[in-house]
C-alpha positions in Angstrom: 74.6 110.3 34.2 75.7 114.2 34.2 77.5 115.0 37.1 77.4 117.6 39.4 81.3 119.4 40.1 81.3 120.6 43.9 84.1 123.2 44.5 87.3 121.9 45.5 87.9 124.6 48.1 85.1 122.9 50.3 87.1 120.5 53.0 84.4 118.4 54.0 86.5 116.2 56.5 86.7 119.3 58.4 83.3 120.1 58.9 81.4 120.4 62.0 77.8 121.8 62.9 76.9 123.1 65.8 73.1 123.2 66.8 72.5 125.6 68.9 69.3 127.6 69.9 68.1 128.1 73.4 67.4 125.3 75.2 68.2 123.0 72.6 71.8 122.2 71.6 73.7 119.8 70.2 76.4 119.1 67.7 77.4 116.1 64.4 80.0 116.0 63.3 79.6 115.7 59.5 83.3 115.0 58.2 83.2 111.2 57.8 79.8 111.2 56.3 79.9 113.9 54.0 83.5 112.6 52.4 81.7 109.2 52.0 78.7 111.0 49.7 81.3 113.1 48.1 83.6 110.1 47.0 80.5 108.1 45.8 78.7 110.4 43.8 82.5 110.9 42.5 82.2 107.0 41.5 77.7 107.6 39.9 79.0 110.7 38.2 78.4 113.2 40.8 81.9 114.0 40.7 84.8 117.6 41.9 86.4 119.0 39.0 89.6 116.8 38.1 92.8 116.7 40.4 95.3 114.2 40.4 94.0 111.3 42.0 95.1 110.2 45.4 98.0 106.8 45.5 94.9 104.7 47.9 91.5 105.2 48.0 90.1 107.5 51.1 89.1 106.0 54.1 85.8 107.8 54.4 84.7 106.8 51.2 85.2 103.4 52.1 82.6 103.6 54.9 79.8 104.5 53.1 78.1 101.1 53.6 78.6 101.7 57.4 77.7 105.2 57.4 74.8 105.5 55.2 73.5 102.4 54.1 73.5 100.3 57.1 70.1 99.2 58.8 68.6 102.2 60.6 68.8 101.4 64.7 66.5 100.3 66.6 63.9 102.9 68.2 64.0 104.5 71.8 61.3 103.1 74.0 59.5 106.9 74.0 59.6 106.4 70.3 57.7 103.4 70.0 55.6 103.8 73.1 51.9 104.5 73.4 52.8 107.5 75.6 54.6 109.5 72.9 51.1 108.9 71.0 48.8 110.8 73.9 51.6 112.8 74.2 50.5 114.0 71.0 46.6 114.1 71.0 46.9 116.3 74.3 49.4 118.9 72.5 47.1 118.8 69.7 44.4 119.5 71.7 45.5 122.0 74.3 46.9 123.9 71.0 43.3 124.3 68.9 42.3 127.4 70.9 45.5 129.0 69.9 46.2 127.4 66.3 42.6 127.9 65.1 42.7 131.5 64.3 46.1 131.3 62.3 44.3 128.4 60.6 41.3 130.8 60.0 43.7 133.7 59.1 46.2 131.5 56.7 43.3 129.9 55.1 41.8 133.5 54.4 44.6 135.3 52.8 45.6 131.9 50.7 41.5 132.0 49.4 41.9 135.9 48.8 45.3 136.0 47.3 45.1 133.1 44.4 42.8 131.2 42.6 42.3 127.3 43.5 42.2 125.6 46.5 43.2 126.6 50.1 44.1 123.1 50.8 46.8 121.1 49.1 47.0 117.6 49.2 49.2 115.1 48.5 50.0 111.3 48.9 52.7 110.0 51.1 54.1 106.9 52.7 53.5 106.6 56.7 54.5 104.3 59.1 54.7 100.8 57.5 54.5 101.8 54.3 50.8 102.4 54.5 50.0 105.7 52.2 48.0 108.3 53.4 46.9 112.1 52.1 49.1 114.8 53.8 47.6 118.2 54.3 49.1 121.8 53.8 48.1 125.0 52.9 48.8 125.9 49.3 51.2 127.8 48.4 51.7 127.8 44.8 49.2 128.5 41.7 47.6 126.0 40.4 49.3 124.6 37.4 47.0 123.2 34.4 49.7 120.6 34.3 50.6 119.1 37.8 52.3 116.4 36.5 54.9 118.9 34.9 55.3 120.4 38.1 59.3 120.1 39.3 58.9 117.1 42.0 61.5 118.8 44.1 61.3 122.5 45.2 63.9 125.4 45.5 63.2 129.1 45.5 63.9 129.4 42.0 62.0 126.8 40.3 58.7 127.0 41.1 55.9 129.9 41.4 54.6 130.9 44.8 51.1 132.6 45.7 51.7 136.3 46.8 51.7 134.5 50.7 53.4 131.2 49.5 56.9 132.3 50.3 55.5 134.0 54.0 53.8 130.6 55.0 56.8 128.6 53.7 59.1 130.7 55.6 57.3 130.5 58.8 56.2 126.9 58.3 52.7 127.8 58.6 52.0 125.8 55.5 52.4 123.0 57.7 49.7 123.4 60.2 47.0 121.5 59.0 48.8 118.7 59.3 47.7 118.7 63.1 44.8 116.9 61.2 47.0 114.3 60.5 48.3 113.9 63.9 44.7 113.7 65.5 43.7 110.9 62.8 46.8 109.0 63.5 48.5 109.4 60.3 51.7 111.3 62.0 53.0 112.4 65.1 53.9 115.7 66.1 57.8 114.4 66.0 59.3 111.9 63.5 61.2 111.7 60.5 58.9 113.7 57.0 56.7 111.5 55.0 58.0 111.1 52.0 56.9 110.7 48.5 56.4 106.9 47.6 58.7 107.5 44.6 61.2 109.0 47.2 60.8 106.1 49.6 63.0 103.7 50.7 62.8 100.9 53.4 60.3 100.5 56.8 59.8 103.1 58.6 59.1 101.7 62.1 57.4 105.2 63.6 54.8 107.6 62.5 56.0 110.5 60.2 55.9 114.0 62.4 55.1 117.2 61.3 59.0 118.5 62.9 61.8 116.0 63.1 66.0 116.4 63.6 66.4 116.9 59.9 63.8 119.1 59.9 65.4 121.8 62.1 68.5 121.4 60.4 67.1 121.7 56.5 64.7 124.3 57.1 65.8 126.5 54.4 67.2 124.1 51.9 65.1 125.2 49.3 67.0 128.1 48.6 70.3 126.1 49.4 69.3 124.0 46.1 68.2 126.5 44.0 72.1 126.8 43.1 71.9 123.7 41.7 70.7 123.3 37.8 67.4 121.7 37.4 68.8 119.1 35.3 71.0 117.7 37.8 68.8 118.4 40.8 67.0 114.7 41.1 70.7 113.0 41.2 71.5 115.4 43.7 69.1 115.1 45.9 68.9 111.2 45.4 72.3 110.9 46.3 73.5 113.7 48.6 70.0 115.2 50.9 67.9 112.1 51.5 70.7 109.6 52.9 71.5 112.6 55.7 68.5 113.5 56.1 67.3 109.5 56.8 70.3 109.1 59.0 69.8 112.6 61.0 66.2 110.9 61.6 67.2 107.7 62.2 69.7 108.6 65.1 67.7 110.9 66.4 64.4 108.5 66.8 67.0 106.0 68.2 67.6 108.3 71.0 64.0 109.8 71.5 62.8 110.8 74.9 59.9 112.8 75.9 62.7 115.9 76.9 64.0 115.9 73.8 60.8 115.8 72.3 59.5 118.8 73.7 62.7 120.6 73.9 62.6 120.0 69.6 58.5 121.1 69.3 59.7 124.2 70.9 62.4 125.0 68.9 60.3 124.6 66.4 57.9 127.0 67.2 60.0 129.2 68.3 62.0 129.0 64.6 65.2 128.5 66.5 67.3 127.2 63.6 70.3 128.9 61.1 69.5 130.9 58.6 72.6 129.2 56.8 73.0 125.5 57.9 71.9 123.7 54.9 74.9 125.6 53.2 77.3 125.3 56.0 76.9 121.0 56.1 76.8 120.6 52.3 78.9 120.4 49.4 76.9 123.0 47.0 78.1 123.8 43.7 77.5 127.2 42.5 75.2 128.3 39.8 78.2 129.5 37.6 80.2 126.2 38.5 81.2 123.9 35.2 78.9 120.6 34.7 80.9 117.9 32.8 78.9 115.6 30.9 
């Protein structure tokens, strides 16, 4: 397989993010786990440009088993109680009066903007593994061919409606999925659906609308629209969804209804970096050699 060549200037051992934003803060450490991708995409063909290999194999590439592929833990009694569930139906509730009209006025200016259908829907895999259809509002034409359609989106390839990029920004796009969380499909907190050809494993909880890796990737489709189509799959195979699961997967271990709330209103308030997708990854540049 191609491989991708990440700068050698980037240190990833010496990484740390700090999340920080009002009332909710808190900080990973990413060294350990980001070394361990780094050195096994180097052994799949993901690979730095050449320098002289080192006399014993890292440590942290080692530990990839441990760090990423290990069995996710266990969830936090909020997480799998029925109180997290009404904890949901009465936010959902006591929010209508407030969401309907940015429903109404989101659903207006995507009919009056572009051709097709407000709503877009999709398939994805819930808690379980049982599939259900996810519901946002669209934000890209309608293409003759879906099925040619990029399955993973960056800023630069895909087209957008004249308010695609607005809703997308602001997450608005999202909002019909309280839908979803008053059917039972997802909760307002929990790791993303994911596509069933992106998914791997049990996942033990319902999918939420905002999750821990959520906050933390908001903007990585323009992070990975440095990275060449071709190579993009591989890349995100290999590098985003294993810390993405494992940001999840900690945080749904540690759960409670504080943290919870505290994360709902960050993410209302958009209280996450403009950069952070950048600052935790190992991005190659546009301009940045491919060997084959």
């Amino acid at each position: 397989m191609a491989g991708l060549a990440v700068s050698a200037s980037l240190r990833p051992e010496s990484i740390n993010l700090r999340l920080a934003a009002s009332s909710c803060s808190w900080e990973v450490v990413l060294g350990p786990a980001i070394s361990a991708l780094i050195g096994t995409a180097s052994s799949s063909g993901l690979r730095r440009p050449y320098t002289h290999p080192p006399s014993k194999p890292s440590a942290p590439a080692r530990s990839l088993p441990k760090l990423l592929t290990a069995p996710p833990p266990p969830l936090s009694r909020w997480s799998a109680s029925p109180a997290k569930r009404l904890f949901d139906l009465a936010c959902v509730l006591c929010s209508l009066p407030l969401a309907f009209p940015v429903l109404l006025l989101a659903a207006l200016a995507v009919r009056l903007t572009s051709r097709g259908p407000v709503l877009f829907r999709q398939q994805r895999i819930g808690r379980n593994g049982r599939p259900f259809t996810i519901y946002k509002f669209r934000t890209m034409p309608v293409h003759p061919q879906p099925d040619l359609r990029p399955p993973i989106t960056t800023a630069a390839n895909q087209r957008f409606t004249p308010v695609g990029p607005f809703l997308r920004r602001s997450k608005l796009d999202e909002l019909p999925q309280l839908f979803n969380v008053l059917r039972g499909d997802m909760s307002l907190v929990g790791p993303r659906p994911k596509l069933p050809w992106l998914h791997s494993g049990n996942l033990a909880c319902r999918p939420g609308i905002t999750g821990r890796a959520t906050r933390i990737f908001a903007r990585e489709e323009i992070a990975l629209s440095t990275i060449p189509n071709a190579h993009l799959d591989a890349y995100y195979r290999r590098v985003i969804r294993p810390l993405k699961q494992r940001f999840d997967d900690d945080y749904m271990a540690k759960a409670t209804f504080a943290s919870d709330l505290s994360l709902l209103l960050c993410s209302v308030l958009r209280l996450w970096g403009e950069d952070r997708v950048s600052s935790i990854l190992p991005l190659p540049g546009a301009n940045e050699p491919i060997p084959g």
